[in-house]
C-alpha positions as CSV (number, residue, x, y, z in Angstrom):
1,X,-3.2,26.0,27.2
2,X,-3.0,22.1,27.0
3,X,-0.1,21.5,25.0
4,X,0.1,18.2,22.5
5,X,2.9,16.2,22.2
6,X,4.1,14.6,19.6
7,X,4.9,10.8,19.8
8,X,7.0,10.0,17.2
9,X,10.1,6.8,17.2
10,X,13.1,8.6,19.0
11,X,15.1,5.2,18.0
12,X,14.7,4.8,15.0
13,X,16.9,6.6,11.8
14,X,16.3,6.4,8.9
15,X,18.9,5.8,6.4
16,X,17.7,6.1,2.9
17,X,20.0,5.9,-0.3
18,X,18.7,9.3,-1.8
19,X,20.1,12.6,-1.5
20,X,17.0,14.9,-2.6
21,X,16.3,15.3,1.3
22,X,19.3,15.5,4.0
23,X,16.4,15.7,6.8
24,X,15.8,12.0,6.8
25,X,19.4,11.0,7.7
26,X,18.2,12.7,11.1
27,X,16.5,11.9,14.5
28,X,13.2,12.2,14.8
29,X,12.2,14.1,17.9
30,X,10.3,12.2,20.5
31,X,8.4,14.7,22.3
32,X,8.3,18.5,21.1
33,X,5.4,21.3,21.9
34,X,2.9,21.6,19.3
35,X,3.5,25.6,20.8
36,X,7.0,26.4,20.0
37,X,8.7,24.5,16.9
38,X,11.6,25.5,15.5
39,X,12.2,24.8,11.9
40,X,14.2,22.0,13.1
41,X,11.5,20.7,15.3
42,X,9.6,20.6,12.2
43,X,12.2,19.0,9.9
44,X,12.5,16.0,12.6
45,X,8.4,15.4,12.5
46,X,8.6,15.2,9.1
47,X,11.3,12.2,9.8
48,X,8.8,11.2,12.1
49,X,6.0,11.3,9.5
50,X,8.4,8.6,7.2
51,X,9.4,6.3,10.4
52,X,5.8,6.7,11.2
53,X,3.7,5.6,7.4
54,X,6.3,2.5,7.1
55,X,5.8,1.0,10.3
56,X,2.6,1.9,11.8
57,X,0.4,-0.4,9.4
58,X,2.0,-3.5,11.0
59,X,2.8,-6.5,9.0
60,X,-0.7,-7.4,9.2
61,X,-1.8,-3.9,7.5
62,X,0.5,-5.2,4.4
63,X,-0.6,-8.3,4.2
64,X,-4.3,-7.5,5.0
65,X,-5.3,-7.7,1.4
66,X,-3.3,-11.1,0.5
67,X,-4.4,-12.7,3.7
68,X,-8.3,-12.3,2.5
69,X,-7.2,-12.7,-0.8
70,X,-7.2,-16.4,-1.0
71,X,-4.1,-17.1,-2.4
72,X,-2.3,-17.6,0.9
73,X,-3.0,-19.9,3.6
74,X,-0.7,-20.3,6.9
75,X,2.1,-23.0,6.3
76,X,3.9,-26.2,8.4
77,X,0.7,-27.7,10.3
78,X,-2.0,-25.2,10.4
79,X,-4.9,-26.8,10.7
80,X,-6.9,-24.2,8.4
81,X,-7.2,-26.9,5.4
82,X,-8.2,-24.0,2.7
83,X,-7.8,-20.3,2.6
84,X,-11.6,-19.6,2.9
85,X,-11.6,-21.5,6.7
86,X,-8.6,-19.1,7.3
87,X,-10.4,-16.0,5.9
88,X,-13.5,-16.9,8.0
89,X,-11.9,-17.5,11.5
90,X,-9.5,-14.3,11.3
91,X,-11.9,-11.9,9.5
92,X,-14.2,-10.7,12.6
93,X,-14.7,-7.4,14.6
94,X,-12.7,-8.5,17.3
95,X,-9.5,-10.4,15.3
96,X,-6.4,-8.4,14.7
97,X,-6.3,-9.2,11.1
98,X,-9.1,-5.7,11.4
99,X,-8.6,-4.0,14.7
100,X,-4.3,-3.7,14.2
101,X,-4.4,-2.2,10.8
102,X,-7.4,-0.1,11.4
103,X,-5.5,1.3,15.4
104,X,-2.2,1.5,13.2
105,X,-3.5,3.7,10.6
106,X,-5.4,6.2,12.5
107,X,-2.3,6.7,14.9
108,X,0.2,7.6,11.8
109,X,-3.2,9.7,10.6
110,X,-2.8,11.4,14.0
111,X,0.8,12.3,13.5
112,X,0.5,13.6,9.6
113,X,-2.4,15.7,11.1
114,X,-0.2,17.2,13.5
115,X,2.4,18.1,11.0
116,X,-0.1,19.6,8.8
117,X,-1.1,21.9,11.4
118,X,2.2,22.8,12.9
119,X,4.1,23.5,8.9
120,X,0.5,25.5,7.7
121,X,1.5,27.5,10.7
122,X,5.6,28.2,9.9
123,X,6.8,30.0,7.0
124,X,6.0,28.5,3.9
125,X,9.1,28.6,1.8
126,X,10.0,26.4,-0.5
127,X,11.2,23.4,1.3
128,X,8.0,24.0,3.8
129,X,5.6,23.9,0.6
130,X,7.6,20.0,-0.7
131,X,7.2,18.8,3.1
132,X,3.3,20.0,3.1
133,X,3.1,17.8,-0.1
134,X,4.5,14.8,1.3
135,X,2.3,15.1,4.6
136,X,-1.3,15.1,1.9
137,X,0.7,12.0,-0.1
138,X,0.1,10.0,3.0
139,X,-2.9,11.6,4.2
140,X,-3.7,10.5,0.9
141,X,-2.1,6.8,1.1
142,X,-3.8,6.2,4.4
143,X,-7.0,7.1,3.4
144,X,-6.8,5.4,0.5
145,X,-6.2,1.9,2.4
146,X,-8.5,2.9,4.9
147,X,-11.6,3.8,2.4
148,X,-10.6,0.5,0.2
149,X,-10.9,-2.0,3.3
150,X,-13.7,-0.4,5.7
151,X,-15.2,1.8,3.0
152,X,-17.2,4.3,5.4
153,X,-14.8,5.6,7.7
154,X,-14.0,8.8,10.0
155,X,-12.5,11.6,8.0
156,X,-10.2,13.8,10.6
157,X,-8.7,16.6,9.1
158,X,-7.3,17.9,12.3
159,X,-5.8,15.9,15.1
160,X,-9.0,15.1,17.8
161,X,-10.4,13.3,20.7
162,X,-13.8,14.4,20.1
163,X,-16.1,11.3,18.8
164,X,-16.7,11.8,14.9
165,X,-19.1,9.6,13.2
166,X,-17.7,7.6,9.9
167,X,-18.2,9.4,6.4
168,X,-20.1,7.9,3.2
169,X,-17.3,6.0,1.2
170,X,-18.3,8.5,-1.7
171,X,-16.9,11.0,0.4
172,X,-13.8,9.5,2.0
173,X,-12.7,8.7,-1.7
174,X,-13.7,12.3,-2.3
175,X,-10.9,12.9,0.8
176,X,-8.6,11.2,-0.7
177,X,-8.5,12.3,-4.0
178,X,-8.3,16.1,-2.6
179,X,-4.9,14.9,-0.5
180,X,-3.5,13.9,-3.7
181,X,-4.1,16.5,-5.5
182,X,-2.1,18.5,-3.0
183,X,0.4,16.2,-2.8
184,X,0.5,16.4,-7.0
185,X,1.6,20.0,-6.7
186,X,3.4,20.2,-3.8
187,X,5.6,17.1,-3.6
188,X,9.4,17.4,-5.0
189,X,9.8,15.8,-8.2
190,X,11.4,12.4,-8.6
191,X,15.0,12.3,-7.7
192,X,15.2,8.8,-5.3
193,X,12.9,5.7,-5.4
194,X,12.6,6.4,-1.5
195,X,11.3,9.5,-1.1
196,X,7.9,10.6,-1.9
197,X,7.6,12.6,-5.0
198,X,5.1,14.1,-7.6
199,X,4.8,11.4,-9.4
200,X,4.6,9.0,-6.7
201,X,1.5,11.1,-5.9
202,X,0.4,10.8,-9.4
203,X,0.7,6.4,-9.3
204,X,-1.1,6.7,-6.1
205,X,-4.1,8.5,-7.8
206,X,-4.3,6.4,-10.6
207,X,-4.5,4.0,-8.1
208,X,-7.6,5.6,-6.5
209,X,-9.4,6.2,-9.7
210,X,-8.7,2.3,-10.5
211,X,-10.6,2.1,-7.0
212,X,-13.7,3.9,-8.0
213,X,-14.1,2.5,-11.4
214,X,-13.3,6.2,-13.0
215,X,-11.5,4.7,-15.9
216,X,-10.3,7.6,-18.2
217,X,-9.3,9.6,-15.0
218,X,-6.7,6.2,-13.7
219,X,-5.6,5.7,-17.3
220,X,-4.7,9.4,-17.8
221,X,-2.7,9.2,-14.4
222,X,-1.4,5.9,-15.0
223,X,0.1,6.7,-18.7
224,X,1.5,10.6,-17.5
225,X,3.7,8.3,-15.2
226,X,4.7,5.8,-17.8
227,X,6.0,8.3,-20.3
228,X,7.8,9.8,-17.5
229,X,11.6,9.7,-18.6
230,X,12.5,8.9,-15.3
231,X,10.8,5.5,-15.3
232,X,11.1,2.2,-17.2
233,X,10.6,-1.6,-16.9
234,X,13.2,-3.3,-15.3
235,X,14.2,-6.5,-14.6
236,X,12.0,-8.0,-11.6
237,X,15.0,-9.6,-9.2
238,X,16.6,-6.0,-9.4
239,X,12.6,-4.6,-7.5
240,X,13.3,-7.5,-4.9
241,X,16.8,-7.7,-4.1
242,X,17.4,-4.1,-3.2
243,X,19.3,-3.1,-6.7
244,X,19.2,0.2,-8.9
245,X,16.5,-0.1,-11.2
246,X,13.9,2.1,-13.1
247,X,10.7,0.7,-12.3
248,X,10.4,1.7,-8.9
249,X,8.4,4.9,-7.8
250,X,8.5,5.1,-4.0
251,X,9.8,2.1,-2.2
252,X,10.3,1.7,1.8
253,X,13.6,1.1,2.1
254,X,13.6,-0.2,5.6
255,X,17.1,-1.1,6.6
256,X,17.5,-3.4,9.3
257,X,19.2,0.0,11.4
258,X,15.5,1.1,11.4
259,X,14.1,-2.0,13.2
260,X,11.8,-1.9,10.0
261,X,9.4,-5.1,9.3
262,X,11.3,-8.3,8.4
263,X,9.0,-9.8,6.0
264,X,11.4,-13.2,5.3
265,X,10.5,-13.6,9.0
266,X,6.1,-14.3,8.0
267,X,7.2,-15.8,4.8
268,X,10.9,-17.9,4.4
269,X,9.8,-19.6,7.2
270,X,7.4,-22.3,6.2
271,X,6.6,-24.3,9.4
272,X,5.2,-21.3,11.2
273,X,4.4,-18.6,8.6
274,X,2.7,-18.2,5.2
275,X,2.6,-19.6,2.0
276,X,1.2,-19.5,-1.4
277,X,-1.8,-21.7,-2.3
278,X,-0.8,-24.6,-4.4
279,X,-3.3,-22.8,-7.2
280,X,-1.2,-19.6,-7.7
281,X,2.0,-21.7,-7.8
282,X,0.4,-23.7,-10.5
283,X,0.2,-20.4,-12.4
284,X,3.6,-19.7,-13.0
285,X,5.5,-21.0,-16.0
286,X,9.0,-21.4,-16.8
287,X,9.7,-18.8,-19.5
288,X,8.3,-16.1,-16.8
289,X,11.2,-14.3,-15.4
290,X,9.2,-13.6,-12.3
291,X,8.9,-17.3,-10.9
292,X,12.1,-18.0,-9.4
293,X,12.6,-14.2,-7.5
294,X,8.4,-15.0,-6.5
295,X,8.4,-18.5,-5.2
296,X,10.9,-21.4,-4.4
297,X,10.7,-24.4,-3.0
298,X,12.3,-25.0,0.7
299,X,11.3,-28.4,2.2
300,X,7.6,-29.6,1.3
301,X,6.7,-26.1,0.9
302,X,6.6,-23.8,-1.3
303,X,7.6,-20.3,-0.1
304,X,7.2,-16.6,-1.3
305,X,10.7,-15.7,-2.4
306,X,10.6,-11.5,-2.9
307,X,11.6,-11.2,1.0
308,X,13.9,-13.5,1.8
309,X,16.6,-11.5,3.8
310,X,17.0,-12.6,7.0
311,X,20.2,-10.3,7.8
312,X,18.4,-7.3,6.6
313,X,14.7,-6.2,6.8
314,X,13.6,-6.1,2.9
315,X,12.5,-3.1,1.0
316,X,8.8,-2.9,1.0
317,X,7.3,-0.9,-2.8
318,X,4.3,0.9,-2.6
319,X,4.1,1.9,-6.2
320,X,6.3,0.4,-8.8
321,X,5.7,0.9,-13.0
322,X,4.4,-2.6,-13.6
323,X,1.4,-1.3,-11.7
324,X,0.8,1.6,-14.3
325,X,1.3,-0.3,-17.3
326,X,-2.1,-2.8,-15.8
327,X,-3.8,0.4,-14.8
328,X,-3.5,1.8,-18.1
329,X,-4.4,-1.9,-19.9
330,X,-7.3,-2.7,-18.0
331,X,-9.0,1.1,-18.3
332,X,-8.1,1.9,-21.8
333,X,-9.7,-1.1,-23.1
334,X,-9.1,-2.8,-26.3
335,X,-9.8,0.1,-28.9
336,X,-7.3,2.6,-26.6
337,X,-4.5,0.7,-26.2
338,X,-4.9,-1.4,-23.4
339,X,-4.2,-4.8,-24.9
340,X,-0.4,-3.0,-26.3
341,X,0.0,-2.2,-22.4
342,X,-0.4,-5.7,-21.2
343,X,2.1,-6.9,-24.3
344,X,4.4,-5.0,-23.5
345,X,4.5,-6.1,-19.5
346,X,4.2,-9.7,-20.4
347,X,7.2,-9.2,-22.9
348,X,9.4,-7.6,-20.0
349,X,8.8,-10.4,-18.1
350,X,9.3,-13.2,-20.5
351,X,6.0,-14.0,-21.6
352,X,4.2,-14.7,-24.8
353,X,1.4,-11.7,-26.0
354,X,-2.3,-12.6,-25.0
355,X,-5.0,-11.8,-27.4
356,X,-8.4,-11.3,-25.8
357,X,-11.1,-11.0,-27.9
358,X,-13.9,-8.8,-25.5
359,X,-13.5,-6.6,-22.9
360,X,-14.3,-8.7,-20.3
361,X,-11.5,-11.3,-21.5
362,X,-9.4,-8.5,-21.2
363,X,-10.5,-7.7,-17.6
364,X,-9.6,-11.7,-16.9
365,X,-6.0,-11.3,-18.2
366,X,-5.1,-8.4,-16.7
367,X,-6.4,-9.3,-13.2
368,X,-4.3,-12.4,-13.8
369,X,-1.4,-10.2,-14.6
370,X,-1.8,-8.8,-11.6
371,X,-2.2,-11.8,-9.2
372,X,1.1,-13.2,-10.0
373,X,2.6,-9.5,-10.6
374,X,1.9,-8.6,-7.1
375,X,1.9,-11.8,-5.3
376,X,2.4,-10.9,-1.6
377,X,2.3,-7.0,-2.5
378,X,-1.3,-6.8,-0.8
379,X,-3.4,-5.9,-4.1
380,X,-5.1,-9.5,-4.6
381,X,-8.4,-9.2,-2.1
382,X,-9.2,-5.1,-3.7
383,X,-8.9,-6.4,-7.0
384,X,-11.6,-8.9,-6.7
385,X,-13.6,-7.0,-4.6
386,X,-13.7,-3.7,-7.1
387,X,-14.4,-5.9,-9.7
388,X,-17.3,-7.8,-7.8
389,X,-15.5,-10.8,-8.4
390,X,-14.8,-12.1,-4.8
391,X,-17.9,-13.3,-4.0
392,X,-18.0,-16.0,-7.2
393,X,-13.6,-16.7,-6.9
394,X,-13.6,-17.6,-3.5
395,X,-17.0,-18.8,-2.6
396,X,-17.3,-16.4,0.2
397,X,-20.3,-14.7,1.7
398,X,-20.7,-11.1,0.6
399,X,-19.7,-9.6,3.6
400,X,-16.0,-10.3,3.0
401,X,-15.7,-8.0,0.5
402,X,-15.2,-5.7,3.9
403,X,-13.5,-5.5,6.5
404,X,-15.4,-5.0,9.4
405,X,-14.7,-1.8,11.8
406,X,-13.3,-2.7,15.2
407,X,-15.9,-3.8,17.9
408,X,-13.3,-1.9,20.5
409,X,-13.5,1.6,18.6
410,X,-17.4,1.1,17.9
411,X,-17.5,0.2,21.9
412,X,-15.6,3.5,22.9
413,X,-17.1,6.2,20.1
414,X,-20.9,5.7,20.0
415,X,-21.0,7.4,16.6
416,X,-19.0,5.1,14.9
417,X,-21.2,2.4,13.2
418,X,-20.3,-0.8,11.7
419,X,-20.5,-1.5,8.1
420,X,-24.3,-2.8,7.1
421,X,-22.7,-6.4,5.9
422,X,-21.2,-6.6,9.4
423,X,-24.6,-5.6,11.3
């Protein structure tokens, strides 16, 4: 019988600050029979599935959503005058700003697969049933970027080389959910902002409903993890700088041990990285306690500030409380809350209440919260696009409100088809 080997980082360890999960202080194997796993075999995959979901989405992956965003453009000389010249000459079929993320998150799919299918084999005790629940919490992360950016994609539930044709996007949200409703209870409970937990799952599926425009659903989500004791506003240099804080539901912490992605590398160095547009540094105003920790200036430019550790790859946050507090404002709407929501964020970080008068003003001021909120987190592109803004914001064809499947996986899998806009 063909035996499957697992390809997982052999050098890295990782070194997280927790102590819910001893595993992850280990090795990850880098070659063990899908045939004959121990229980420690399957305790250093699921390392492997951690070393595997930080790294394997590339830089670019991150900063996918920012880079078609508009509000960054590349810095020093580039020659691309405005965002929307950059946008257009790196969003194609054949560029790596598509192909890398799309390669990168079907090979950590690959690898979670695996593990599902190896632990649904062992014993399932305790700890097994926890590790199972992490596995469909990034199932349900990766399919949640992949549905979001290419929208009609291949659902695998099983490791394969046989050619599968891509799913209606109703159905690969349908995927997603179902992985994170698993992962919702199966996952540990909070203990460490660096390990997945239940309510990690729970941020990630308000998330998803936000995604589909199933308001009630993200606002129940979003609020069942803001009256979470464990979890509370905190002050925004403590998110960025690596310090204990309470706002934080599942970070990266990728230590510099862990040759993890050095973000100050893309953006604290203006003459050959990138920078915020002159527009969204217009936005910020003194009194908001988020400037200074987002953007400074270094030379005659203008730099993102939230990674700026050069000795030390930065923590990278996937899902953080500030993100709950906007779910639940925009989806509850005026009558349910939603404008008390956005208050109380703007108060935490030293800003004056707003006081929209419609629910479409509303919409306006939240998705503004959320532009300088998130600035570089890679939530600025989806937010236009879900809200059919994109097309009017950045004066961009409609197409760009997609990213268009790899001409090099349509080439080698004749059942794959490219997104209609793309055609």
């Amino acid at each position: 019988m063909k035996k499957i080997i697992y390809i997982l980082l052999a050098s890295a360890v990782i070194v997280l600050n927790g102590t819910s999960c001893d595993v992850l202080d280990r090795y990850p194997h880098n070659a063990v029979s899908r045939d004959n796993l121990s229980d420690e075999d399957l305790e250093l995959l699921f390392t492997g599935l951690y070393c595997y979901s930080q790294y394997k989405p590339t830089f670019t992956g991150y900063f996918q959503n920012d880079m078609a965003g508009g509000d960054f453009t590349r810095g020093g000389g580039s020659s691309y005058a405005t965002p929307q010249l950059w946008i257009k000459d790196c969003i194609l079929p054949s560029n790596g700003w598509s192909v890398t993320p799309w390669v990168g998150y079907y090979s950590w799919l690959y690898q979670v697969n695996e593990f599902i299918y190896a632990a649904g084999k062992a014993q399932q005790t305790a700890e097994m049933t926890e590790m199972l629940g992490v596995a469909y919490y990034f199932r349900g992360l990766i399919y949640y970027n992949l549905t979001s950016k290419y929208r009609n994609v291949q659902i695998l539930r099983q490791a394969t080389n046989e050619k599968i044709a891509n799913s209606p996007e109703a159905e690969c949200w349908a995927f997603c959910e179902e992985n994170l409703e698993l992962a919702i209870r199966m996952c540990p409970k909070f203990t460490s902002k660096n390990y997945v937990s239940q309510q990690a799952a729970k941020a990630l599926m308000a998330r998803v409903k936000l995604g589909q425009g199933k308001k009630s659903e993200a606002a129940a989500f979003a609020e069942e993890v803001i009256s979470d004791p464990a979890f509370s506003l905190s002050d925004f240099s403590l998110i960025f700088r690596g310090e204990t804080n309470a706002e934080e539901i599942f970070t990266y912490s990728n230590d510099i041990e862990e040759n993890g992605i050095n973000f100050a590398r893309e953006f604290y160095q203006p003459a050959t990285t990138y920078v915020p547009t002159r527009e969204v540094i217009s936005l910020f105003v003194p009194a908001d306690k988020r400037m200074n920790i987002s953007i400074m200036a270094d030379g005659n430019e203008t730099v993102l500030n939230k990674y700026n550790n050069y000795a030390s790859t930065n923590p990278i946050p996937v899902s953080r409380l500030a993100e709950m507090y906007l779910i639940s404002a925009e989806c509850s709407g005026l009558k349910s809350g939603g404008l008390e929501r956005l208050n109380q964020l703007r108060a935490q970080r030293g800003l004056p209440a707003v006081s929209p008068k419609t629910e479409e003003e509303l919409l306006d001021a939240v998705l503004a919260e959320r532009r300088l909120e998130f600035l570089g987190e890679g939530f600025r592109w989806f937010d236009l696009v879900r809200t059919g803004k994109l097309v009017t914001t950045l004066g961009m064809e409609e197409k760009y409100t997609v990213f268009p499947i790899p001409q090099a996986q349509i080439d080698l899998n004749s059942r794959l088809e490219q997104n209609d806009l793309w055609k």
